[in-house]
Backbone as XML, in Angstrom:
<?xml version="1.0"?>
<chain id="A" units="angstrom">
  <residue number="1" name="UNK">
    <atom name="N" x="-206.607" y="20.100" z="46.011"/>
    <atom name="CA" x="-205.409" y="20.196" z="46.823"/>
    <atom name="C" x="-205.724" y="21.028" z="48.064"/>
  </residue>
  <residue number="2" name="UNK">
    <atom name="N" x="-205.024" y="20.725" z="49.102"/>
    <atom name="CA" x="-205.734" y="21.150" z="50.638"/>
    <atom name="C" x="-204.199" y="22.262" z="50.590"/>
  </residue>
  <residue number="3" name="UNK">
    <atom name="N" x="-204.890" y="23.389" z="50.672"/>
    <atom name="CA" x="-204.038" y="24.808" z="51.086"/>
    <atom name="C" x="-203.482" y="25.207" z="52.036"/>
  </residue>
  <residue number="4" name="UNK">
    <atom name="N" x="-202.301" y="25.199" z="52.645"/>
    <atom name="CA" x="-201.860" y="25.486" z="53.919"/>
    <atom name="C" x="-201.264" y="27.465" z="54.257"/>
  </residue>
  <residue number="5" name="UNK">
    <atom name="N" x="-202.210" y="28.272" z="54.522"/>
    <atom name="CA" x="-201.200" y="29.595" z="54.406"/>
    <atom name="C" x="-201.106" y="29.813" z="55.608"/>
  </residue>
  <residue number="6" name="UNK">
    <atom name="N" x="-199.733" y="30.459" z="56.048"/>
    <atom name="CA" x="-198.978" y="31.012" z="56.850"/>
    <atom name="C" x="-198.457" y="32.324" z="56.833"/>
  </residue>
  <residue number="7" name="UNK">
    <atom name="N" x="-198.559" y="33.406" z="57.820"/>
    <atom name="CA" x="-198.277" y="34.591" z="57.690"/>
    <atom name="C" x="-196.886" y="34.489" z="57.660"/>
  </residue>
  <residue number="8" name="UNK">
    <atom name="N" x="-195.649" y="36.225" z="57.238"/>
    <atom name="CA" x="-194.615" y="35.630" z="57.540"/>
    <atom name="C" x="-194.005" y="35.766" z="58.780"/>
  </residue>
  <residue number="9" name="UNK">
    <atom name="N" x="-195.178" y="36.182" z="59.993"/>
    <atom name="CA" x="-194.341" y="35.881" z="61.245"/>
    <atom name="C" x="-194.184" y="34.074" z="61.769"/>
  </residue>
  <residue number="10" name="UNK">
    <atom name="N" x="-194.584" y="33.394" z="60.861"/>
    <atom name="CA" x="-194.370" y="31.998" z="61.003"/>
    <atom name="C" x="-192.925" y="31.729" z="60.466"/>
  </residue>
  <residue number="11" name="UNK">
    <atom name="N" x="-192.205" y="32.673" z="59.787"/>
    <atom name="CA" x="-190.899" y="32.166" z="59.131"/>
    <atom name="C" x="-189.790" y="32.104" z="60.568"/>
  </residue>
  <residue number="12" name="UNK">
    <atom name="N" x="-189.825" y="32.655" z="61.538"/>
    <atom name="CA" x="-189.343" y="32.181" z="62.702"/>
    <atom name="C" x="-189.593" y="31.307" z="63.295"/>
  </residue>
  <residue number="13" name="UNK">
    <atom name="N" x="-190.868" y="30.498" z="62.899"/>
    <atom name="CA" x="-190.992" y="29.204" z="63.612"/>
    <atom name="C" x="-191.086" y="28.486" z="62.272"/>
  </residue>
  <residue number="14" name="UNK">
    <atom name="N" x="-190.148" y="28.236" z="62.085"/>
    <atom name="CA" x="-189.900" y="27.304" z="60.874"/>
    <atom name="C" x="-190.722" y="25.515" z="60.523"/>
  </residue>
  <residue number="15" name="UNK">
    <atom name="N" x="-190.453" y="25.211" z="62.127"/>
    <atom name="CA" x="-191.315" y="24.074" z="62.658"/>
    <atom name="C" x="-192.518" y="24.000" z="62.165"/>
  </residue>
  <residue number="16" name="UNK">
    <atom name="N" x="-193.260" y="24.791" z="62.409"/>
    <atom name="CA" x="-194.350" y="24.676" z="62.107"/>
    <atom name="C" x="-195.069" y="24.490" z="60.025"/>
  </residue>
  <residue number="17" name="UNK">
    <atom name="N" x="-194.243" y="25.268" z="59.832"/>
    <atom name="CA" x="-194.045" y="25.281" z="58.378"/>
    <atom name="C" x="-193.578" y="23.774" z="57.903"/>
  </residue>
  <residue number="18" name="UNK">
    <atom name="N" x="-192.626" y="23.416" z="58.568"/>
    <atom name="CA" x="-191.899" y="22.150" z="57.834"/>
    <atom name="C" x="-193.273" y="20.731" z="58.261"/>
  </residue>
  <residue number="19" name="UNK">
    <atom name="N" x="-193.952" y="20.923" z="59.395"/>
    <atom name="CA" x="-195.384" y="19.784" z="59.445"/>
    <atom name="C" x="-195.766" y="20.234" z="58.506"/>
  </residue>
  <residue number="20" name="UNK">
    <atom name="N" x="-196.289" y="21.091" z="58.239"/>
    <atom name="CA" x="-197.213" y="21.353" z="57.485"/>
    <atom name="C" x="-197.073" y="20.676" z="55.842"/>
  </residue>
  <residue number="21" name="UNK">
    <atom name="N" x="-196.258" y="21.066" z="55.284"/>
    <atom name="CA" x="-195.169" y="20.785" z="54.711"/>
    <atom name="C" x="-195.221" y="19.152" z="53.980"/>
  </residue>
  <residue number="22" name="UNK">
    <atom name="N" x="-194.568" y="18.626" z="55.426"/>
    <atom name="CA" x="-194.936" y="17.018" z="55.263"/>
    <atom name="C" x="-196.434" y="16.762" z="55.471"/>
  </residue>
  <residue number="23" name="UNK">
    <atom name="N" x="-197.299" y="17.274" z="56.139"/>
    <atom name="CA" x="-198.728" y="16.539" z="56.252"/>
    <atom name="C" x="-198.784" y="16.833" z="55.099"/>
  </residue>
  <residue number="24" name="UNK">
    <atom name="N" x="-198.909" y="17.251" z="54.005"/>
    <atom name="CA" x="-199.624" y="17.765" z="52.907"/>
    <atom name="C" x="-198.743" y="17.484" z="52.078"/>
  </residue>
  <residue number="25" name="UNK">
    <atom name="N" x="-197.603" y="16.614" z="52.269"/>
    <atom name="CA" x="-196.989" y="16.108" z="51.197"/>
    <atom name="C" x="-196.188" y="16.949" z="50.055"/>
  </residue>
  <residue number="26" name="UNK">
    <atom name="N" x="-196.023" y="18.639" z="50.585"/>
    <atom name="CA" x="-195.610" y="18.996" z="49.563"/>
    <atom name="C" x="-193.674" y="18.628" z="49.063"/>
  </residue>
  <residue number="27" name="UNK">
    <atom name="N" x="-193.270" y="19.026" z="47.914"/>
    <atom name="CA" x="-192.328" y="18.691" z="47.739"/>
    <atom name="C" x="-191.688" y="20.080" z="46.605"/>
  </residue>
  <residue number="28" name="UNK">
    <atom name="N" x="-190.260" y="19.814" z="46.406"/>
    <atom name="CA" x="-190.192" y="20.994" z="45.270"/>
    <atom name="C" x="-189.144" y="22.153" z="45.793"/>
  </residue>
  <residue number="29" name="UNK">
    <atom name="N" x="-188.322" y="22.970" z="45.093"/>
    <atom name="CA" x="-187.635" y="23.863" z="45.540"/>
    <atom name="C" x="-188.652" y="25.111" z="46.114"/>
  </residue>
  <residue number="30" name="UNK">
    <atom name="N" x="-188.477" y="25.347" z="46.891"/>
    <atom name="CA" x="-189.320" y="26.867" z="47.206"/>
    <atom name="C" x="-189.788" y="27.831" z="45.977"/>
  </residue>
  <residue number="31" name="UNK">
    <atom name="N" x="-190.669" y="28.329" z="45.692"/>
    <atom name="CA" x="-190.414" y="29.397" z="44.708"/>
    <atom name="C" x="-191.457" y="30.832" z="45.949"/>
  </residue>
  <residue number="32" name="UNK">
    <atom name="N" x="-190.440" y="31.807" z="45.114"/>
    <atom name="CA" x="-191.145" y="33.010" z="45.876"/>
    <atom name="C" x="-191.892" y="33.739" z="44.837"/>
  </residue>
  <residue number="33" name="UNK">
    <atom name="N" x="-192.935" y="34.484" z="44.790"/>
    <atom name="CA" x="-193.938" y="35.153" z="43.845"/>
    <atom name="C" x="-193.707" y="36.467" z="44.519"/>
  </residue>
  <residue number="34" name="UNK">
    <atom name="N" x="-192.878" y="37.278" z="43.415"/>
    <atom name="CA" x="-193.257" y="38.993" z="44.138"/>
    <atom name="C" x="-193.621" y="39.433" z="42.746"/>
  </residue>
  <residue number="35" name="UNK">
    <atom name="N" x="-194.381" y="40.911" z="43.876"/>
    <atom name="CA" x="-194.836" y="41.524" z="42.702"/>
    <atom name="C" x="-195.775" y="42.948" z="43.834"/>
  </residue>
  <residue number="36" name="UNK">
    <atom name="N" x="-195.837" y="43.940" z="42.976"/>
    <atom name="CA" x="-196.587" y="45.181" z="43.715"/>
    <atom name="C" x="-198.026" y="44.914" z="44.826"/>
  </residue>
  <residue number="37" name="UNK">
    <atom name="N" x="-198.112" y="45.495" z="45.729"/>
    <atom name="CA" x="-199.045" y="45.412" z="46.279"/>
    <atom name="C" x="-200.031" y="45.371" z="45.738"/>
  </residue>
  <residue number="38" name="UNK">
    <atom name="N" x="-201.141" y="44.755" z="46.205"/>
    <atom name="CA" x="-202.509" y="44.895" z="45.669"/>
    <atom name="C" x="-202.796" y="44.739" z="43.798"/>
  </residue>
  <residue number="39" name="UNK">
    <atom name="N" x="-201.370" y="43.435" z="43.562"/>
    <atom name="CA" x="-201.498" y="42.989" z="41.786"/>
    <atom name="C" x="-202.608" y="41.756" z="41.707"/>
  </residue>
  <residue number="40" name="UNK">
    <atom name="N" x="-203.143" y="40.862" z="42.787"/>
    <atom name="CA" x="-203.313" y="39.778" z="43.046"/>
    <atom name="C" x="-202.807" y="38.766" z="43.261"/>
  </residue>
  <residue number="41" name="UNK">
    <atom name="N" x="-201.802" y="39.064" z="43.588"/>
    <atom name="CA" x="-200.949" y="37.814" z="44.638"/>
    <atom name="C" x="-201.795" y="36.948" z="45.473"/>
  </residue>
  <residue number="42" name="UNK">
    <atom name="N" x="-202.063" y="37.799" z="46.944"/>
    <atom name="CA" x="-202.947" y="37.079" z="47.542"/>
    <atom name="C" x="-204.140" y="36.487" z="47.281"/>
  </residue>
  <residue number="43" name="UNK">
    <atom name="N" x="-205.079" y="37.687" z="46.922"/>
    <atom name="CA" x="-206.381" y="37.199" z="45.832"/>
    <atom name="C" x="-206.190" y="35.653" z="44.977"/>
  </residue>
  <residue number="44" name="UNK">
    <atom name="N" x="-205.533" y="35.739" z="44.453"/>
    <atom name="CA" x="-204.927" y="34.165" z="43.897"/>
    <atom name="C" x="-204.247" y="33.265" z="44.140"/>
  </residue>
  <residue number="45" name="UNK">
    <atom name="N" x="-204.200" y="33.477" z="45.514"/>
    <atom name="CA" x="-203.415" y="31.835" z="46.511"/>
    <atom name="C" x="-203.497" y="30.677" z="46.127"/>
  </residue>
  <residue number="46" name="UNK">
    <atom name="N" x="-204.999" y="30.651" z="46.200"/>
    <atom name="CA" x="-205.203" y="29.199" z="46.213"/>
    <atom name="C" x="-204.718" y="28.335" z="44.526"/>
  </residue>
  <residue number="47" name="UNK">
    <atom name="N" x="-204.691" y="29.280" z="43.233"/>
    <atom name="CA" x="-204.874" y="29.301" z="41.972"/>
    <atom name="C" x="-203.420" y="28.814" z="41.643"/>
  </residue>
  <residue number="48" name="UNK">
    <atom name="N" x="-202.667" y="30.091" z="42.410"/>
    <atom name="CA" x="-201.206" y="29.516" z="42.394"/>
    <atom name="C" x="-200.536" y="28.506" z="42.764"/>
  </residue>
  <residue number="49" name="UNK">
    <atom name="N" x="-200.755" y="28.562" z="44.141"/>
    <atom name="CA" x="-199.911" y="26.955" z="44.986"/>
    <atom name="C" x="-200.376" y="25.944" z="44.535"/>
  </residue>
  <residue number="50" name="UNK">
    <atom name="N" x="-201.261" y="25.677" z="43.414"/>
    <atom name="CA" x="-201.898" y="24.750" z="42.922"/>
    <atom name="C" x="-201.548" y="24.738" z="41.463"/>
  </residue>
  <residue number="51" name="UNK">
    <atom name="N" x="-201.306" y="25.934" z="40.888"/>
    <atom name="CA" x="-200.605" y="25.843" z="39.420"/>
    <atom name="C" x="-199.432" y="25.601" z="39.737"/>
  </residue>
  <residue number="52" name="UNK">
    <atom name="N" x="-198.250" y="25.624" z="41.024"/>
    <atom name="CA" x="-196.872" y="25.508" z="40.979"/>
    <atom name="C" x="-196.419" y="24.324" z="41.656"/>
  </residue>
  <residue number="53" name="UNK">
    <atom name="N" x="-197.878" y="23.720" z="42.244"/>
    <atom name="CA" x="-198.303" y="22.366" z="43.178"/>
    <atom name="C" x="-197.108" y="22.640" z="44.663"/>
  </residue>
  <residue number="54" name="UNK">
    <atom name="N" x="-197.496" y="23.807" z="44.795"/>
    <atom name="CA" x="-197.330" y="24.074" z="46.251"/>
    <atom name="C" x="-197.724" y="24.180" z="47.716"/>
  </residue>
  <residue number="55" name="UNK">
    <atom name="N" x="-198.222" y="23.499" z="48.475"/>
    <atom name="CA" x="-199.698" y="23.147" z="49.115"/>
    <atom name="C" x="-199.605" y="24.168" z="50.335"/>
  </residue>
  <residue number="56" name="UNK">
    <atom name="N" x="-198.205" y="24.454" z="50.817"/>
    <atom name="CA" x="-198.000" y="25.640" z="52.272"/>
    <atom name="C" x="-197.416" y="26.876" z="51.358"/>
  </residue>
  <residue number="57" name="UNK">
    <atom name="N" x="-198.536" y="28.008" z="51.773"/>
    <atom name="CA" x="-198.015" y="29.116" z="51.434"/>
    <atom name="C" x="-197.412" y="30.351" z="52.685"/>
  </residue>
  <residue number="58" name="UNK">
    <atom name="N" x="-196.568" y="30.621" z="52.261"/>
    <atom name="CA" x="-196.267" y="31.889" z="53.252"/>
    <atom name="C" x="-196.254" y="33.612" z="52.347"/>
  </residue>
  <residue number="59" name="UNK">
    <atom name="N" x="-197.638" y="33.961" z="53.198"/>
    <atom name="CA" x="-197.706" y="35.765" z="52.500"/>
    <atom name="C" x="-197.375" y="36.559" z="53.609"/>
  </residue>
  <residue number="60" name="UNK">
    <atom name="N" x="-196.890" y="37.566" z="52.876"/>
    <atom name="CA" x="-195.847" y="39.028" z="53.582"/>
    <atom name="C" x="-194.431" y="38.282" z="53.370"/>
  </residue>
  <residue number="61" name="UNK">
    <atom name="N" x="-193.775" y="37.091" z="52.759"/>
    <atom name="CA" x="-192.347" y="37.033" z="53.086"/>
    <atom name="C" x="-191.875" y="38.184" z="52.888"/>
  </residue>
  <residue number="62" name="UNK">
    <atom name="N" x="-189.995" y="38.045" z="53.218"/>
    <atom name="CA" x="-189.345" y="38.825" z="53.516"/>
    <atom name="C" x="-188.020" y="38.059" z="53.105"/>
  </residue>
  <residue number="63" name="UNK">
    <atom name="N" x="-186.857" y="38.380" z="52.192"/>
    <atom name="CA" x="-186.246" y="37.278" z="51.944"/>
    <atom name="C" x="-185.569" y="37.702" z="52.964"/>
  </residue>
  <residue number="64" name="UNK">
    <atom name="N" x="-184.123" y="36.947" z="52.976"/>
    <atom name="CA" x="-183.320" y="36.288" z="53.876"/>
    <atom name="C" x="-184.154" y="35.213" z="55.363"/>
  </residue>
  <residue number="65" name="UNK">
    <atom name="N" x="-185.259" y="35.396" z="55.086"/>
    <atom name="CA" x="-186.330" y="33.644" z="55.828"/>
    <atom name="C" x="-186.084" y="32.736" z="55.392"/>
  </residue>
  <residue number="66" name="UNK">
    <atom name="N" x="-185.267" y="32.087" z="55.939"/>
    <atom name="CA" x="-185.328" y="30.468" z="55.712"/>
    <atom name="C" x="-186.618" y="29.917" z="55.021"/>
  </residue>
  <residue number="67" name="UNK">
    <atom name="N" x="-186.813" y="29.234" z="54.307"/>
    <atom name="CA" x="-187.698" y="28.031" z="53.222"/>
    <atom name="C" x="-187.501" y="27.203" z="53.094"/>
  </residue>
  <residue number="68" name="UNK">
    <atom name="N" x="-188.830" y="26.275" z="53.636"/>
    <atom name="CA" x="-188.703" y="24.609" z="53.573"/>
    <atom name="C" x="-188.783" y="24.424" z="51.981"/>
  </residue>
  <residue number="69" name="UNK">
    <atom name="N" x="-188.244" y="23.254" z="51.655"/>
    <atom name="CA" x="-189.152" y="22.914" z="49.923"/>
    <atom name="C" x="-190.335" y="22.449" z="50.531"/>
  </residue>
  <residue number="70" name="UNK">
    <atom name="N" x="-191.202" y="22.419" z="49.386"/>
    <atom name="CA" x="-192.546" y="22.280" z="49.108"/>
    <atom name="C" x="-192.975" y="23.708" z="49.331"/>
  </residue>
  <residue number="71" name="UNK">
    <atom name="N" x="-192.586" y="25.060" z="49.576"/>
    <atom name="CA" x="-193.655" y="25.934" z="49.882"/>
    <atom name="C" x="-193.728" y="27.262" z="48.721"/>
  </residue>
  <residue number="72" name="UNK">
    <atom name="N" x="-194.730" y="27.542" z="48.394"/>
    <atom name="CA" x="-194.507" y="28.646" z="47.960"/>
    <atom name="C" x="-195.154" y="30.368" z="48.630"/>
  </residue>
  <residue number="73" name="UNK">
    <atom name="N" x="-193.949" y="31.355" z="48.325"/>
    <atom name="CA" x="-193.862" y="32.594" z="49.361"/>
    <atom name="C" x="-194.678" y="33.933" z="48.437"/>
  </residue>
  <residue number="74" name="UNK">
    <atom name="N" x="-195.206" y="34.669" z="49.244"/>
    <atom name="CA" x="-195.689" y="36.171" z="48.413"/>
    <atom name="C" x="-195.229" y="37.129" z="49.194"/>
  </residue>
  <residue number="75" name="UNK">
    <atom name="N" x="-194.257" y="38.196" z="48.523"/>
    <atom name="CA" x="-193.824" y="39.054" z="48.954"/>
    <atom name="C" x="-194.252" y="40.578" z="47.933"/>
  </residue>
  <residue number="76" name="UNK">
    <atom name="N" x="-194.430" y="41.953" z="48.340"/>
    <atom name="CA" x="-194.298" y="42.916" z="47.847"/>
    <atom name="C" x="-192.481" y="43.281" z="47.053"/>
  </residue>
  <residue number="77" name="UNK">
    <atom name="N" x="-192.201" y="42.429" z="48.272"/>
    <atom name="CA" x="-190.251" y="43.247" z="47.056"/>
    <atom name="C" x="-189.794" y="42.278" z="46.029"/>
  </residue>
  <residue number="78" name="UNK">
    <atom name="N" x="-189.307" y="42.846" z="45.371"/>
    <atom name="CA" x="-188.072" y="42.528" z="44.551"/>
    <atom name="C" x="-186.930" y="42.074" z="45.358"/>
  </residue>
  <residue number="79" name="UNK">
    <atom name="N" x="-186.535" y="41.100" z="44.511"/>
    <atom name="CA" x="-185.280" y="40.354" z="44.344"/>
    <atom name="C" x="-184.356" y="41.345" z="45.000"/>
  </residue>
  <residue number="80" name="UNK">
    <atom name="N" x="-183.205" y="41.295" z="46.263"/>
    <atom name="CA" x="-182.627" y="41.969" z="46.157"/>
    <atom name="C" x="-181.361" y="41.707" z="44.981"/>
  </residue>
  <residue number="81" name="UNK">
    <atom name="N" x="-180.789" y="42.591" z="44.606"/>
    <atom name="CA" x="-179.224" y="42.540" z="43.462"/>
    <atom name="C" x="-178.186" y="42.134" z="44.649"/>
  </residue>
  <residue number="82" name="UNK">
    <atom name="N" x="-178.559" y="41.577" z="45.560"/>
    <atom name="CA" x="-177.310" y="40.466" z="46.313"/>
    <atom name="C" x="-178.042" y="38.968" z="47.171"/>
  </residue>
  <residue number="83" name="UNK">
    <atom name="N" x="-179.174" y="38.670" z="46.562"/>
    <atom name="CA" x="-180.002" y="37.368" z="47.154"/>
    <atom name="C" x="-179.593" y="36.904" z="46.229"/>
  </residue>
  <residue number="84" name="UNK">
    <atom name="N" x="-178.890" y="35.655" z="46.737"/>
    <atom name="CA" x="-178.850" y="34.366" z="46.155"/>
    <atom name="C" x="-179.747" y="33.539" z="45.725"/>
  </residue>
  <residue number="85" name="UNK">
    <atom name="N" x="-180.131" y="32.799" z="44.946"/>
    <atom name="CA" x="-181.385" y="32.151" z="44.525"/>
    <atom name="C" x="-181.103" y="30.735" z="44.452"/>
  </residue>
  <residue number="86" name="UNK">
    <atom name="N" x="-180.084" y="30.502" z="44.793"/>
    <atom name="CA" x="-179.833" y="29.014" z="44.899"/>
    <atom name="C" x="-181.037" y="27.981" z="45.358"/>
  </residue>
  <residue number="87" name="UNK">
    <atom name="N" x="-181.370" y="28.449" z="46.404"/>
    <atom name="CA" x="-182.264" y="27.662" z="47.590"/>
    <atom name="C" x="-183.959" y="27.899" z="47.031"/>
  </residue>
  <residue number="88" name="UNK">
    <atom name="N" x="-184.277" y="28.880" z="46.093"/>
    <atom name="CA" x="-185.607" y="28.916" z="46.269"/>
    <atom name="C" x="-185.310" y="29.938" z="44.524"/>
  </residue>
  <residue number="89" name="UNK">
    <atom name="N" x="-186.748" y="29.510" z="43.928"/>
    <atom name="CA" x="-187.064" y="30.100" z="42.333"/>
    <atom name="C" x="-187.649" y="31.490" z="42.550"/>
  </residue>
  <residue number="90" name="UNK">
    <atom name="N" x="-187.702" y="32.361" z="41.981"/>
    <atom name="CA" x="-188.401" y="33.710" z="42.076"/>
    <atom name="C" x="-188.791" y="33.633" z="40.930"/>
  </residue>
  <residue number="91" name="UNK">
    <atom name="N" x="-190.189" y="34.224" z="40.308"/>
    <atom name="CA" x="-191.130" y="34.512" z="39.786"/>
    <atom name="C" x="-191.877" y="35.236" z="40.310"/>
  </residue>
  <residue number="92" name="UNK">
    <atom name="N" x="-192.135" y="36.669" z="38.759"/>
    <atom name="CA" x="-192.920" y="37.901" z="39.042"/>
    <atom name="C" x="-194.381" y="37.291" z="39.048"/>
  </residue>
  <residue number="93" name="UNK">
    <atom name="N" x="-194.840" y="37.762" z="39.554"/>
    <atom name="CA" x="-196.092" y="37.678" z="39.434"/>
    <atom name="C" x="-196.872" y="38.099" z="38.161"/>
  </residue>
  <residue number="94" name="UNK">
    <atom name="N" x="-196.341" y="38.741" z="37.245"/>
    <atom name="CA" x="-196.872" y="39.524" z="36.013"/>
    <atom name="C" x="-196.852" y="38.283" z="34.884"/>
  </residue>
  <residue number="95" name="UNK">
    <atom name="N" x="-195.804" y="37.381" z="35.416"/>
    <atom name="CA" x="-195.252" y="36.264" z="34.557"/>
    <atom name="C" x="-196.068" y="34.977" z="34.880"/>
  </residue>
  <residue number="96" name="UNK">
    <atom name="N" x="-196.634" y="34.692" z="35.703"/>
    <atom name="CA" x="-197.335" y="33.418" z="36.311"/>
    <atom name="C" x="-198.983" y="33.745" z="36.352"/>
  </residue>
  <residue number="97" name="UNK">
    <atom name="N" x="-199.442" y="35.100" z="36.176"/>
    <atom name="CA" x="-200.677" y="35.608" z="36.424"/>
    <atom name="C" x="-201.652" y="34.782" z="34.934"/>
  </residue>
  <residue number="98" name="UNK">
    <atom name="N" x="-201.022" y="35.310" z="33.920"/>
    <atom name="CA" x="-201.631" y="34.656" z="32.964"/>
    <atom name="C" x="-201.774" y="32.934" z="32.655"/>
  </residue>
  <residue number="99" name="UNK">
    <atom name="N" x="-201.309" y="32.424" z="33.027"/>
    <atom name="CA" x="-201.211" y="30.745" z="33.437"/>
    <atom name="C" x="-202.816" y="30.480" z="34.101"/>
  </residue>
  <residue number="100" name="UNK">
    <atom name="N" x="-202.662" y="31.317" z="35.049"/>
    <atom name="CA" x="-203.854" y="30.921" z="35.801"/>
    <atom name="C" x="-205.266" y="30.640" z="35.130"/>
  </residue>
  <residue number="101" name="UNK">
    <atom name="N" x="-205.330" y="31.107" z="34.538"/>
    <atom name="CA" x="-206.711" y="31.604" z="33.910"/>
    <atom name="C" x="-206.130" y="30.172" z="32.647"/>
  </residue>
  <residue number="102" name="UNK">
    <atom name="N" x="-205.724" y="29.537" z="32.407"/>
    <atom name="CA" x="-205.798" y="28.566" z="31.558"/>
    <atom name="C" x="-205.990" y="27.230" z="31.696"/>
  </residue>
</chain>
């Protein structure tokens, strides 16, 4: 699977995210991956968007950024206790880490 990552100063140019997006065919509700700095989030990009078949990634999100489907996001925070999750899945990273390796 061909990997697309995007920093999250790309979440203002949304455009660019949403080609990407379609060239690569991805599809799927957004899911976001947080979890503490330096857990292996990034270190395991490629492992993930490919275990969650997510082909554009965006690291450093920040919620309240708009999200195309097909992408999946890595952020250091937590969920805020007033984000809606309608639009996109959250998963810890503590919870998806062990998958990988199988």
């Amino acid at each position: 699977m061909t990997i697309k990552i995007f920093s999250s100063s790309f979440c203002n140019n949304n455009n660019e995210i949403r080609k990407a997006v379609l060239k690569l065919k991805g599809h799927g509700k957004p899911i976001v991956v947080y979890g503490p700095q330096a857990c292996g989030k990034t270190r395991n990009t490629k492992a993930i968007a490919e275990h969650v078949k997510r082909p554009v990634v965006i690291d450093d999100y920040s919620y309240g950024h708009p999200l195309p489907a097909g992408c999946v996001a890595f952020t250091n925070e937590e969920p805020p206790w007033n984000c809606k999750h309608d639009n996109f899945k959250v998963v810890n990273f503590s919870d998806i880490e062990p998958l990988l390796n199988t």
